[in-house]
C-alpha positions in Angstrom: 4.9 -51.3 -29.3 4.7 -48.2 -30.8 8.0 -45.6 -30.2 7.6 -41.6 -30.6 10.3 -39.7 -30.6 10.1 -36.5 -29.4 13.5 -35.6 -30.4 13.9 -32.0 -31.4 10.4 -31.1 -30.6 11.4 -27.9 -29.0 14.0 -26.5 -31.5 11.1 -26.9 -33.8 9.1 -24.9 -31.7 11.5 -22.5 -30.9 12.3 -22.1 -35.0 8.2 -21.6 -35.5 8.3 -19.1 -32.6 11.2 -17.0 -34.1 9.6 -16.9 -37.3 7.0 -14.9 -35.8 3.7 -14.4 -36.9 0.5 -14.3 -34.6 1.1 -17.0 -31.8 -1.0 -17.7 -29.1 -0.3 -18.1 -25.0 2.4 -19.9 -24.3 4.5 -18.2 -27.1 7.8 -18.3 -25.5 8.6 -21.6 -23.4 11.9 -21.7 -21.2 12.2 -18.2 -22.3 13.2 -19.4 -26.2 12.3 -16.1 -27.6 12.5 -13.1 -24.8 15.0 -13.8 -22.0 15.7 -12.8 -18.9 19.6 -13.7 -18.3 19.6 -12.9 -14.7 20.9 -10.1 -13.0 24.4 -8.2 -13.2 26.6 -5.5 -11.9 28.3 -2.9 -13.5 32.6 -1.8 -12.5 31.8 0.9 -9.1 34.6 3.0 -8.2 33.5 5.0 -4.4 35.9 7.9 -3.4 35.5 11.1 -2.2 32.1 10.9 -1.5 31.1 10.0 -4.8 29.5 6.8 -6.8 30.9 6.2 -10.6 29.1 3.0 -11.8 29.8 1.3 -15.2 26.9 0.4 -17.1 27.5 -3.5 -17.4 27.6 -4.3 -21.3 28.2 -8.7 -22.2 32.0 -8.4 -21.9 32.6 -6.6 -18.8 29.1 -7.8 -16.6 29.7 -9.0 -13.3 26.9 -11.3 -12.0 25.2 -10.2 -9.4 22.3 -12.2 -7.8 22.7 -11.9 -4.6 23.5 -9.2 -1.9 23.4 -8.1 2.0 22.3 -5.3 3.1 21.2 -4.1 6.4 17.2 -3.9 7.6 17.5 -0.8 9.4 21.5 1.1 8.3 24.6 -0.3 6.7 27.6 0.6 7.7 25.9 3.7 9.2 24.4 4.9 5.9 20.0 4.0 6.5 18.6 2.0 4.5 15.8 3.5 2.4 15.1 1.3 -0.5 17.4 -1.3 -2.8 19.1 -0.9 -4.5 20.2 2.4 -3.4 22.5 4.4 -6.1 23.5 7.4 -3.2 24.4 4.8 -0.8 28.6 3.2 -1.2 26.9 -0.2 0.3 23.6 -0.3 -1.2 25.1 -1.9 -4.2 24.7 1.0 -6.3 26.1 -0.6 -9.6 24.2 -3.4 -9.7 20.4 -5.0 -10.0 21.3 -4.5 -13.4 18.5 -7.2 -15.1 20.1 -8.4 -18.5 17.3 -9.0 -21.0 17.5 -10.7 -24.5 15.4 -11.1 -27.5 15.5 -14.2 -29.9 13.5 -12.8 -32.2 14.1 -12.6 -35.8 12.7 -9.8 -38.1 10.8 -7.9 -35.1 12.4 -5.6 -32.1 10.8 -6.2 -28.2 9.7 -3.2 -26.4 10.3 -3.7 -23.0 7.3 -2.3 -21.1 7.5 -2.8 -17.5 9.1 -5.6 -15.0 7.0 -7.5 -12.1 8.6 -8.6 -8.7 7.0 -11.1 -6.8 9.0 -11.7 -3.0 8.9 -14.6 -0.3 10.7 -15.1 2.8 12.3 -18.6 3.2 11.9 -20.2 6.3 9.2 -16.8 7.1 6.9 -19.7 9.2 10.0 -20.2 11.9 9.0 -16.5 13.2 4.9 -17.1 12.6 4.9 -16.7 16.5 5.9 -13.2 16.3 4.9 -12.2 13.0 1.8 -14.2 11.2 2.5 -15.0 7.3 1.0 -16.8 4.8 2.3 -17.7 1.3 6.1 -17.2 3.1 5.2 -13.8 3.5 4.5 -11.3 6.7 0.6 -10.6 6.3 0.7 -7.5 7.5 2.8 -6.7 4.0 0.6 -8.7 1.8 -0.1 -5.6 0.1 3.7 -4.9 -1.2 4.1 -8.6 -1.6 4.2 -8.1 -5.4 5.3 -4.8 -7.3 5.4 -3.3 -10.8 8.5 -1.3 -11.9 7.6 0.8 -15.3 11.2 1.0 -17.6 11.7 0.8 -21.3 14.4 -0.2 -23.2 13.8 -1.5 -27.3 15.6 -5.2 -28.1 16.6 -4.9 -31.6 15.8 -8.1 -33.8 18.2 -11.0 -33.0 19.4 -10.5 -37.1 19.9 -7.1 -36.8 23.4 -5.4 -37.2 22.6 -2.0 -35.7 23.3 -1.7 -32.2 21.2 1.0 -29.9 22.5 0.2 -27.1 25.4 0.4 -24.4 25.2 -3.5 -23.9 26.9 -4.6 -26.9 24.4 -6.8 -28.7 21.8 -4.8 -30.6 19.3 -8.0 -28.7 20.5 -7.6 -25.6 19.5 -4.8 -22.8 21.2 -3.7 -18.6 18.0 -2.4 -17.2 18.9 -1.1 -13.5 16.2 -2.2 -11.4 15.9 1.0 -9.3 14.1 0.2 -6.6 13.3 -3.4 -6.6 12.7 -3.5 -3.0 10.7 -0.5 -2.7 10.4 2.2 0.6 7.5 1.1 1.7 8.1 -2.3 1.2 11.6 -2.0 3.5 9.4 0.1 6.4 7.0 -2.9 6.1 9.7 -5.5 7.2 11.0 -2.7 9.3 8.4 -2.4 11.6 7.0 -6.0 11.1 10.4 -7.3 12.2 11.1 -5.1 14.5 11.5 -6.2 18.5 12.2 -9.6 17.8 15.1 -10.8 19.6 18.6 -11.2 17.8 18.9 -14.7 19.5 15.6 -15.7 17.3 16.2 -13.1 14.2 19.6 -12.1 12.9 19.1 -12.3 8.9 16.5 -12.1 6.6 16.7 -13.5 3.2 14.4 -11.9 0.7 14.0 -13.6 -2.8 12.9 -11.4 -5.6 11.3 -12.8 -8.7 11.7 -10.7 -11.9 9.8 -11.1 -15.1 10.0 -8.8 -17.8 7.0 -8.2 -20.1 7.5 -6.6 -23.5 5.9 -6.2 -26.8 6.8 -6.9 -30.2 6.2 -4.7 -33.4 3.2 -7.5 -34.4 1.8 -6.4 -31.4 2.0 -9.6 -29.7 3.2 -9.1 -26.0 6.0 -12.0 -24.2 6.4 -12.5 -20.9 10.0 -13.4 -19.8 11.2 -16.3 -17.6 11.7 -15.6 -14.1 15.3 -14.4 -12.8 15.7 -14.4 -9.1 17.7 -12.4 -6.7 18.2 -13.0 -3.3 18.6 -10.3 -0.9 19.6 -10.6 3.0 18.8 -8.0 5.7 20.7 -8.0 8.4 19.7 -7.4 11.7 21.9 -7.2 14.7 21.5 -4.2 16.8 21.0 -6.1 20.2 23.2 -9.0 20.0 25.4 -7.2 23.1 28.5 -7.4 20.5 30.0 -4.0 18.2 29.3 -5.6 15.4 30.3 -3.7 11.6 29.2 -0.4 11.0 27.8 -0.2 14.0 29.4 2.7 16.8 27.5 0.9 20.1 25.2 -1.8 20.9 22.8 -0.7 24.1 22.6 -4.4 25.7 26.8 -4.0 25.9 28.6 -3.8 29.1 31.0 -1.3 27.4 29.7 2.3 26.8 31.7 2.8 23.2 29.7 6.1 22.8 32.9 7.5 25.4 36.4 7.3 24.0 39.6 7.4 25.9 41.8 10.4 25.5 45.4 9.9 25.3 48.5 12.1 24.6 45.9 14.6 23.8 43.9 12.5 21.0 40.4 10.5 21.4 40.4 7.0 20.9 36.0 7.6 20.1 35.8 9.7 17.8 39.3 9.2 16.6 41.5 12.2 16.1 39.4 14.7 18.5 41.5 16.9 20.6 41.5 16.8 24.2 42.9 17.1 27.9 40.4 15.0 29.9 37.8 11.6 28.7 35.1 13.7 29.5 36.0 15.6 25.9 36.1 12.1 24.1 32.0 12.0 25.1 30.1 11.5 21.8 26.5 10.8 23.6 24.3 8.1 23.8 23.8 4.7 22.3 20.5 4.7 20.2 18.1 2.0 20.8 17.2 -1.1 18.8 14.6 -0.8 16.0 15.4 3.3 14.8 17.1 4.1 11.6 20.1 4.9 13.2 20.2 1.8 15.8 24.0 1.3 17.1 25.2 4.2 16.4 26.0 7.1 19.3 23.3 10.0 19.6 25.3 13.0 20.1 
């Protein structure tokens, strides 16, 4: 019998694939020479009604693959698209994808990044919303997405360093938006009505590939990174849940406060003699922008 061994096939690969000249499809297996790290977040500090946001660099990043964020409003702020650098809980310092080039002797020009999205466990609602491929038809047409940017990945043997990430090989892009507006008013509206007892999160994987070009000319497709992005949904549940000022299937009406000693208990603080000043309106329905919250 005959034994081959394989052993160090891909390290020779890899070494032929830095070296770069002309190569062919398949030019950069496991992400050897152009690689996408995964996601990150950058230091936010929120006060005063404004967002500072650190641009992660590979000392200071904070991972961030994951996040939850509400389908209709978070904490009372809407939801528009993700993530959402005006919004405190739209995670506003992160979807920072890092990028990476192995190259030696040329720089990457990063050209654009490509989502693809699925819905785990979509087919457990297929009697309320058809799918196909883990994914609501009736978005089929946002189900993948291109986001333009451009950032330059210095060769993996250079000294000079171009860049706020500090590596001269190694780029933060923000992905701003990876879940676009009409993407979000998609799932809005396509998730919209469903009971709370049948639909109270949504978990929305993102795949990110980035696709650049060296100075040859010869273009490399990153490997995928994944992020994973819940939407919440629980307007209807009959409970105050967070963020939220009502709920309409409640027994209590917490758009009225209570006054005492001359203060409203709803909206806290207000002035008053009687309850009837501590009125702040009416509970919005289910399935608005502004579910749960008290329509003055």
């Amino acid at each position: 019998m005959r034994i081959v061994r394989r052993t160090g096939m891909w390290a020779l690969v890899a070494a032929v694939v830095l070296a770069a000249g002309s190569v062919h499809a398949g030019n950069n297996p496991n992400g050897v020479v152009f690689r996408a790290v995964g996601f990150a977040g950058g230091e936010a500090e929120i006060s005063g009604g404004q967002i500072k946001c650190k641009i992660p660099d590979i000392d200071g990043a904070i991972r961030d693959g994951a996040f939850s964020f509400g389908l209709w409003n978070t904490y009372g702020f809407q939801s528009l698209f993700f993530p959402d650098v005006n919004q405190p809980f739209g995670n506003p310092c992160g979807g920072y994808l890092q990028l990476q080039s192995n190259l030696f002797g040329q720089a990457i020009s990063v050209e654009r990044v490509e989502f693809r999205f699925a819905i785990p466990g979509a087919g457990r609602l297929r009697q309320f919303v058809p799918t196909r491929h883990r994914f609501p038809i009736a978005c089929r047409d946002f189900r993948t997405a291109t986001l333009f940017t451009g950032a330059v990945l210095n060769p993996a043997n250079s000294t000079e360093i171009n860049s706020s990430s500090g590596a001269a090989n190694v780029a933060f892009l923000q992905m701003v938006p990876m879940v676009t507006p009409q993407l979000l008013q998609c799932l809005q509206s396509t998730y919209a009505g469903i009971s709370t007892d049948m639909f109270v999160s949504l978990p929305l994987v993102i795949r990110a590939t980035a696709v650049g070009r060296a100075d040859s000319g010869e273009i490399y497709r990153s490997n995928t990174a994944r992020y994973t992005l819940t939407l919440r949904h629980t307007c209807g549940n009959g409970r105050v849940d967070d963020g939220e000022e009502c709920d309409p299937t409640s027994t209590i009406d917490t758009c009225s406060g209570i006054c005492s000693l001359g203060t409203c208990s709803v909206p806290v603080g207000r002035s008053c003699t009687t309850n009837a000043d501590c009125l702040q309106g009416t509970c919005v329905a289910p399935d608005d922008r502004s579910e749960c919250l008290c329509a003055y």
